[in-house]
C-alpha positions as MATLAB code, in Angstrom:
seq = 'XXXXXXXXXXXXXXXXXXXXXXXXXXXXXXXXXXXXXXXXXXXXXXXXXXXXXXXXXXXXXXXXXXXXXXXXXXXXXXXXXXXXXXXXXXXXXXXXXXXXXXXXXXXXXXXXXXXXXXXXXXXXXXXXXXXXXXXXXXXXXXXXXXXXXXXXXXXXXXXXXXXXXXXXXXXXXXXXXXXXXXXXXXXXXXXXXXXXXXXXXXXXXXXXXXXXXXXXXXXXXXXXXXXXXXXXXXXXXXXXXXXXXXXXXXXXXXXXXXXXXXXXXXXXXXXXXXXXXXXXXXXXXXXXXXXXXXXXXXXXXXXXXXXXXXXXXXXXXXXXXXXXXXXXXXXXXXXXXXXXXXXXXXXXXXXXXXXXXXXXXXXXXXXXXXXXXXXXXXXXXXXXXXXXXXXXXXXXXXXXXXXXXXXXXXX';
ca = [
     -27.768   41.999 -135.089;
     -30.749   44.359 -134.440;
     -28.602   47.334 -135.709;
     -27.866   45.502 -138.678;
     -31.573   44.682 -139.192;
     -32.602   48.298 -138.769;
     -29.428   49.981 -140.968;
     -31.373   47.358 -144.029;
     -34.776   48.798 -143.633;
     -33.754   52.316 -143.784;
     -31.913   51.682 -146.406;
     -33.717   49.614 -148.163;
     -36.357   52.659 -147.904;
     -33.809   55.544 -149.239;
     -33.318   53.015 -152.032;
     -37.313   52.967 -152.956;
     -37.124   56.815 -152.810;
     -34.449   56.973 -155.308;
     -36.158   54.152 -157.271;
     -39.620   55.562 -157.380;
     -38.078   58.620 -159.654;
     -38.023   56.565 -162.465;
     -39.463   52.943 -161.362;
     -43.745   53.220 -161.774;
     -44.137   50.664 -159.071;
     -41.557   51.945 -156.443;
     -43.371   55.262 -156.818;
     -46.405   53.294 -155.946;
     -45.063   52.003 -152.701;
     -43.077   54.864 -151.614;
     -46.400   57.590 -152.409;
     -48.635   54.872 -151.239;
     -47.101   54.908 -147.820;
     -47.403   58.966 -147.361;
     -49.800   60.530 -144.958;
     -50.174   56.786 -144.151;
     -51.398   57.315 -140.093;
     -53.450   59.576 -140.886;
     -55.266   58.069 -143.756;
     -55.626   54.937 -141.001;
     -56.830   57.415 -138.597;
     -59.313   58.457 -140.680;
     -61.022   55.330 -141.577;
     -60.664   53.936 -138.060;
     -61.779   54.926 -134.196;
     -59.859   54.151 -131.176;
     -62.421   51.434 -129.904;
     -62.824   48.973 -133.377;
     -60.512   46.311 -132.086;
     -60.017   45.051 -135.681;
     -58.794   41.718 -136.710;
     -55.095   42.056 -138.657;
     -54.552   40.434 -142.389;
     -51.002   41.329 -143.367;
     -49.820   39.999 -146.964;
     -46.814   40.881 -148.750;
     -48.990   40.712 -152.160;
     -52.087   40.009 -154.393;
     -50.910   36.033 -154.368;
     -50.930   35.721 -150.648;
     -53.849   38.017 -150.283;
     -55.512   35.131 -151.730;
     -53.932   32.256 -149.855;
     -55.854   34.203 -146.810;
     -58.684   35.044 -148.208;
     -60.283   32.209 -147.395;
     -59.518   32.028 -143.692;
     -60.472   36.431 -143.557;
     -64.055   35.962 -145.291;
     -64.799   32.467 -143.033;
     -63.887   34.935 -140.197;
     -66.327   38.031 -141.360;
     -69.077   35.724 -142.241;
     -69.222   34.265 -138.661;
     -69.227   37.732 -137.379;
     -70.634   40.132 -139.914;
     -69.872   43.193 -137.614;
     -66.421   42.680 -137.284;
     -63.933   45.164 -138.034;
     -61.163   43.853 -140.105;
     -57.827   45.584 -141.707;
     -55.952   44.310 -144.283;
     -52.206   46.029 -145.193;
     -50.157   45.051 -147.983;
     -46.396   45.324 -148.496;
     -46.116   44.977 -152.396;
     -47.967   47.487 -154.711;
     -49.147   44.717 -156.592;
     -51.566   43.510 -154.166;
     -52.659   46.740 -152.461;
     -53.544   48.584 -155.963;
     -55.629   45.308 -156.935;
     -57.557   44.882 -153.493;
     -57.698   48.570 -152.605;
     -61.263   48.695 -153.052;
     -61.864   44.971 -151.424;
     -65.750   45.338 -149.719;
     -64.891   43.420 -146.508;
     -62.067   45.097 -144.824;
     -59.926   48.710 -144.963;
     -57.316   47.941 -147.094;
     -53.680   49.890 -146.522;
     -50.142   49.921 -147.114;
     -47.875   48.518 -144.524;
     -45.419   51.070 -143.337;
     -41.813   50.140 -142.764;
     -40.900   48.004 -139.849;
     -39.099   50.533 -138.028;
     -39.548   50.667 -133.874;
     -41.523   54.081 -134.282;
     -43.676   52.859 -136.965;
     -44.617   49.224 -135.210;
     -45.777   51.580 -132.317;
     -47.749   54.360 -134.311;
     -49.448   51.696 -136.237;
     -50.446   49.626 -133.376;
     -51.481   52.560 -131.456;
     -53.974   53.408 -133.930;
     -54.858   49.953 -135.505;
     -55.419   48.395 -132.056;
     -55.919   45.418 -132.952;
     -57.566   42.272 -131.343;
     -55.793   39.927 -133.289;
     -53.138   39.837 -136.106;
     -53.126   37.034 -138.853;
     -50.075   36.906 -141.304;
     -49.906   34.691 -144.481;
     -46.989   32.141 -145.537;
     -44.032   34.466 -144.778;
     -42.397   38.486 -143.866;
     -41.410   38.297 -140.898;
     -41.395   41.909 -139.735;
     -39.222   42.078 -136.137;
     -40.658   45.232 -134.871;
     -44.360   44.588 -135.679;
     -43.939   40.768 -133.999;
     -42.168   42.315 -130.940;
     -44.899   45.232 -130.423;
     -47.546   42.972 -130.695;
     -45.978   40.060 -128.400;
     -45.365   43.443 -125.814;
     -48.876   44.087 -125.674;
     -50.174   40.842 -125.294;
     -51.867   41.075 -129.309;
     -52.531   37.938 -130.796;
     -49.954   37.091 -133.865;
     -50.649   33.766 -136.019;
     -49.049   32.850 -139.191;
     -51.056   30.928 -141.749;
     -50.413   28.162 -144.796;
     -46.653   29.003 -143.938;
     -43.594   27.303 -145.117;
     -39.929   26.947 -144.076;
     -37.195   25.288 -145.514;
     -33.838   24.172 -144.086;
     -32.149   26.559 -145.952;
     -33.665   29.651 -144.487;
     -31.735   31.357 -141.965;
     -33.987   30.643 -139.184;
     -32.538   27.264 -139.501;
     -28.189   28.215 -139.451;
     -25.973   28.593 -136.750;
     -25.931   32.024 -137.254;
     -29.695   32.690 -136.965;
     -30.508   33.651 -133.415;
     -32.040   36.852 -134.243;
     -34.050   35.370 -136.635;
     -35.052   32.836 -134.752;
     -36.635   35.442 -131.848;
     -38.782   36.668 -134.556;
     -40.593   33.448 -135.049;
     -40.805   33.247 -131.301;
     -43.209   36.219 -131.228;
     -45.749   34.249 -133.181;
     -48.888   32.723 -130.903;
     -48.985   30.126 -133.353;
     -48.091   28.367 -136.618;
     -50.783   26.888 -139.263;
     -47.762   25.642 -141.427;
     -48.482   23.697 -145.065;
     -46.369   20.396 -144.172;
     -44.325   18.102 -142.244;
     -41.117   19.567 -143.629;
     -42.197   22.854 -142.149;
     -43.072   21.553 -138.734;
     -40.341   19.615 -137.751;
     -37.821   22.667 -138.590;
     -40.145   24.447 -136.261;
     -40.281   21.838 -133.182;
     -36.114   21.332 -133.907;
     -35.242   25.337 -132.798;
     -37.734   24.715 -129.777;
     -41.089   26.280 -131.581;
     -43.888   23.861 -130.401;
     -46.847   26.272 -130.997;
     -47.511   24.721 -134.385;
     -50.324   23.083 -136.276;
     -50.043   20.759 -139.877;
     -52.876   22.844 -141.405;
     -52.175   22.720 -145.120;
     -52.685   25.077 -147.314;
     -55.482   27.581 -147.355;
     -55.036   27.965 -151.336;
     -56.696   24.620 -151.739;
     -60.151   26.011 -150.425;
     -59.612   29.466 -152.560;
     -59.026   27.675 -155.820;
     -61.910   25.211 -155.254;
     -64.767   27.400 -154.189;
     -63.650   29.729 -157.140;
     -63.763   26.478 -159.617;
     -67.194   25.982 -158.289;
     -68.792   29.154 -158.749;
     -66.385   30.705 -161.561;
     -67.301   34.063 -163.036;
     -69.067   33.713 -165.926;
     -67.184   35.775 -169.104;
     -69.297   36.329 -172.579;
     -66.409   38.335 -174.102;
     -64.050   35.127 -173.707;
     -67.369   32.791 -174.484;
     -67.484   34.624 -177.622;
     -63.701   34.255 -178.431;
     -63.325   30.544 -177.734;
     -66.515   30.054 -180.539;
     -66.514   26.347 -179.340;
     -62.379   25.989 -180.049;
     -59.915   24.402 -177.879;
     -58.588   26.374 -175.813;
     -55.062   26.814 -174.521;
     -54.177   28.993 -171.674;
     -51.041   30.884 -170.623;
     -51.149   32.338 -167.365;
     -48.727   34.754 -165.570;
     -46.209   34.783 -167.939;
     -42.495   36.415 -168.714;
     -41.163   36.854 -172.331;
     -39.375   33.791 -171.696;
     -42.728   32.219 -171.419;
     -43.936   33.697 -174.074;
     -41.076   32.711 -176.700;
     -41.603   28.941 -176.299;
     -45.468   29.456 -176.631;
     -45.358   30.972 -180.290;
     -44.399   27.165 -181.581;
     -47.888   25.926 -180.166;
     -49.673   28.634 -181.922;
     -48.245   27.250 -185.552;
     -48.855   23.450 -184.567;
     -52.365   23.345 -183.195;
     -53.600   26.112 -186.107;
     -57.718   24.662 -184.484;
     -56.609   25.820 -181.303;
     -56.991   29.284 -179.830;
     -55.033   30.774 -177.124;
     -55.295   33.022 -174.346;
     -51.893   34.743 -172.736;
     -52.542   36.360 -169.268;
     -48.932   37.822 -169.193;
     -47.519   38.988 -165.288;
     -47.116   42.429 -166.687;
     -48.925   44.360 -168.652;
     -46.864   47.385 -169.255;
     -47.554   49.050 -172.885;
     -43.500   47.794 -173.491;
     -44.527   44.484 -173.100;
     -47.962   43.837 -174.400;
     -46.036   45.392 -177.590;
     -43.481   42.498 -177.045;
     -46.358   39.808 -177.136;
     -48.379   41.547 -180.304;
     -45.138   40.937 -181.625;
     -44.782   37.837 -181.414;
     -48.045   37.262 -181.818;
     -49.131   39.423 -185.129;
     -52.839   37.562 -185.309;
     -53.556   38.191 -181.782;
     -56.062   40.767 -180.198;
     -55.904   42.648 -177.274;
     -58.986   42.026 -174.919;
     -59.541   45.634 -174.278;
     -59.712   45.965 -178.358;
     -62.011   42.584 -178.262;
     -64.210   43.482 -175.253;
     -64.644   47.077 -176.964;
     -66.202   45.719 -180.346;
     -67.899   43.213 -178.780;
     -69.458   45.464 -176.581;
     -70.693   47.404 -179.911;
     -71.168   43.948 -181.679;
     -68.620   44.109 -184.071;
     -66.669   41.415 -182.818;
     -67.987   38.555 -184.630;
     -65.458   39.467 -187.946;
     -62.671   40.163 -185.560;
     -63.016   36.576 -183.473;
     -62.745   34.474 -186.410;
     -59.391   36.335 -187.690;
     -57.707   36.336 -184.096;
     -56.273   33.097 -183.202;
     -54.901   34.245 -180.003;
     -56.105   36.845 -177.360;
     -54.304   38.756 -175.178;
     -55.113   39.540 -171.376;
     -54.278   43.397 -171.353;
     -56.038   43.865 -167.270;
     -55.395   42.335 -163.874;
     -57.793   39.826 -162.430;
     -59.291   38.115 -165.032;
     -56.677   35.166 -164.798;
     -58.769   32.881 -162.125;
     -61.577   32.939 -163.917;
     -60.192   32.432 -167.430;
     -59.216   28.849 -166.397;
     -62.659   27.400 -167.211;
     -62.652   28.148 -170.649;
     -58.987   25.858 -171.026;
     -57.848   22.268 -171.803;
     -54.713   22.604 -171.095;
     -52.604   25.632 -169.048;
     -49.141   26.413 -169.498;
     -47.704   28.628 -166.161;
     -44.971   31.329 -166.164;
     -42.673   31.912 -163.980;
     -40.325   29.108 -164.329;
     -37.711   31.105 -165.886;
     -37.227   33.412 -163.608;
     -37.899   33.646 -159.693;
     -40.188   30.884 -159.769;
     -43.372   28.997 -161.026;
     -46.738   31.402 -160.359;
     -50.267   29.806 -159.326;
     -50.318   26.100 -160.470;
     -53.404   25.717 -158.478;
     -55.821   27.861 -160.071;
     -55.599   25.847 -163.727;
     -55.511   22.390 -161.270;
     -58.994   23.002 -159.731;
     -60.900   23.404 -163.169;
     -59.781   20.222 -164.202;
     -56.652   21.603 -165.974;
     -52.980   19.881 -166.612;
     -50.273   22.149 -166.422;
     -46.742   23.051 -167.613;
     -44.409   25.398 -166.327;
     -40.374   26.076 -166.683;
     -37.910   24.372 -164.586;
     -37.708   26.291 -161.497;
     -40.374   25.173 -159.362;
     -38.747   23.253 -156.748;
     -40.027   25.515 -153.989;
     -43.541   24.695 -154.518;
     -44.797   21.674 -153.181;
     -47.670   21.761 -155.263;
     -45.910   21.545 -158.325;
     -44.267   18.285 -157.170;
     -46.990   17.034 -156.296;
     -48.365   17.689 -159.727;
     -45.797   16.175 -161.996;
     -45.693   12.980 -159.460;
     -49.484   12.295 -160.178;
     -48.916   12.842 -163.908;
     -51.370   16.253 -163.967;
     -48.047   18.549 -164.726;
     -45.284   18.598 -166.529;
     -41.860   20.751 -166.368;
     -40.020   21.804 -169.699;
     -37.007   23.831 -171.061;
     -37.508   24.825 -174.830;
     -40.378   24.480 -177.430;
     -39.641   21.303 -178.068;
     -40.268   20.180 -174.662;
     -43.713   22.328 -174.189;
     -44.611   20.624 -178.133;
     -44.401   16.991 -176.324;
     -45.901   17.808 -173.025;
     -49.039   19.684 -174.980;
     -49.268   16.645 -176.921;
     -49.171   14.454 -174.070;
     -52.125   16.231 -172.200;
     -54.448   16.267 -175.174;
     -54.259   13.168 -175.632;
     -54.180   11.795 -172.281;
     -57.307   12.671 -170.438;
     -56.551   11.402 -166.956;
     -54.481   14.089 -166.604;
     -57.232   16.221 -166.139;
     -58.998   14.164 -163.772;
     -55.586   13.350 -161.762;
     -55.413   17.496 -161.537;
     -58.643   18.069 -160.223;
     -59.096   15.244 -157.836;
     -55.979   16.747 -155.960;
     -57.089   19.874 -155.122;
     -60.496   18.304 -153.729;
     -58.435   15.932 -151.800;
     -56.417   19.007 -149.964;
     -58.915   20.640 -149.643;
     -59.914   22.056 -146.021;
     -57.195   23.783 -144.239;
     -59.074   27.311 -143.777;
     -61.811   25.030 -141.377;
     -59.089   23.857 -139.449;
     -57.412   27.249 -139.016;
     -61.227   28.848 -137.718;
     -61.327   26.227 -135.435;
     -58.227   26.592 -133.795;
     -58.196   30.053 -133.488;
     -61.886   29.851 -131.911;
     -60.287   27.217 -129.196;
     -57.981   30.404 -128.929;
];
């Protein structure tokens, strides 16, 4: 099965090279990962001993943020490295003040080596999922610490079949499990994995610590102008067809989209459907030069044209509507929950606990056409314990990333 394994990564890896000729973000990944030992070379020495944070991408970057910053702040001096598979997250956190931040090379035999040779680390922390076979076996050879935190399995997952044996080795390389639920751990303890721990998820303390000290925006301040505001976060052109209904029914309403990409091509798309709306970068600019006091009042709608404003946008909102659920799957419920927010999102979002969670308590709602997202926004305006219902979950799961220190202290 190994053979098989390797024959994927490579290529899997000729296939980003041909990709990246004419794909922006393959040619991130692939020119991203060039010169990569000696740029980690450079920024380290032989004797650090840093800790590890692998994540495939910006969203589980900040699933463990909590648990890397609780682990900094109790030793300021403390080297840390944090490597990213996905383009998405290393081009956002490239710059982050508390760690050095690099691509992940691929998990070949001679790369697992090189990069623990010069990493050396003391410890290695992955978050919710990639299970890498040559990084977990070079780092079980050497004795190296490997947990994996807020993870989640499902029965479906091959770890679980008859034919998963390989599989199942990699998860035997791990120390030690901080999985999300109960689900999770008794597929564990079934295959004979007994290192585990019902931790939760670390999200829960990353959305509420960001809900109670929120970044403060006076561009957006001066956009909402005291209006109700609705918010679209992380959202697909499916997404973004149903929303154009709300925009015609709740004309005393403004509205924010934070679309997923934001590619010229498709912040054209939205303007499009969208004629009234604004671009923030056109918003920010005049109000920055205090002209934007004849532009707000026109502009019923504003669009996010940037990366990373999303979190914070949430505590301008009444109500949140969450893309995703046309495609792959929902995107950060979460977020919107911990301001206070009800939420509605498309139909697939059955592999997110959360979500259940949220629709069971009445904070969220899932929908299929305009008509559907019409009812449910009606249903949230005028039902206010919604809001309440939202919040008072996250606060209640709330605590995982203490757990996870602790453990890893006893360690």
């Amino acid at each position: 099965m190994l053979w098989i394994y390797n024959i994927g990564i490579a290529m899997y890896g000729l296939l980003l090279r041909f990709a990246s000729l004419f794909n922006a973000k393959a040619k991130l990944f692939v020119e991203g990962r060039q010169h990569i030992f000696e740029k980690i070379a450079q920024k380290l020495n032989p004797d650090d001993q840093p800790v590890w944070f692998h994540f495939a991408s910006l969203g589980e970057f900040e699933q463990g943020r909590p648990v890397l910053e609780k682990l900094k702040a109790a030793d300021p001096q403390q080297k840390i490295v944090v490597t990213f598979f996905s383009p998405s997250g290393y081009e956002i956190r490239k710059n982050y003040a508390l760690a050095d931040v690099f691509y992940l090379p691929l998990d070949t035999a001679a790369n697992a080596k090189k990069f623990i040779d010069i990493v050396n680390p003391k410890l290695t922390i992955f978050t919710k999922y990639e299970f890498w076979f040559h990084y977990f076996k070079a780092l079980h050879t050497r004795a190296i610490p490997l947990y994996l935190i807020s993870g989640i399995f499902r029965p479906h997952q091959a770890f679980f079949k008859g034919y998963g044996g390989f599989y199942r080795g990699i998860l035997k390389f791990v120390t030690h499990f901080f999985v999300q639920n109960e689900e999770s751990l008794a597929l564990l303890k079934d295959i004979g994995i007994n290192q585990v721990s019902l931790s939760g998820d670390t999200r829960f303390d990353r959305v509420y610590e960001n809900a109670k000290h929120p970044k403060k925006l006076p561009e957006i301040e001066a956009f909402c102008e005291g209006s109700p505001i609705f918010i679209a976060g992380s959202t697909w052109p499916e997404d973004e067809k149903l929303l154009v209904a709300l925009t015609a029914k709740y004309p005393d309403w403004k509205f924010i989209i934070a679309p997923h990409e934001i590619g010229p091509s498709h912040i054209q798309e939205i303007e499009s459907l969208f004629p009234q709306a604004i671009k923030f970068s056109v918003f920010s600019s005049q109000f920055a030069a205090d002209q934007a006091q004849s532009q707000k009042l026109k502009a019923q709608s504003l669009i996010i044209d940037n990366i990373g404003m999303l979190s914070s946008l949430y505590q301008y909102a009444k109500v949140a509507y969450i893309g995703g659920g046309f495609g792959a799957g929902i995107h950060n419920t979460l977020e919107a929950a911990a301001f206070g927010l009800p939420v509605i999102f498309g139909p697939k979002y059955d592999k997110f606990q959360e979500a259940k969670d949220l629709i069971s308590i009445g904070a969220a709602k899932s929908i299929n056409t305009s008509g559907e997202l019409l009812e449910a926004t009606a249903h949230f305006i005028a039902n206010e314990k919604a809001a309440t219902a939202a919040q008072n979950y996250v606060n209640e799961k709330k605590g995982a990333t203490e757990m996870i220190i602790n453990t890893l202290h006893q360690h």
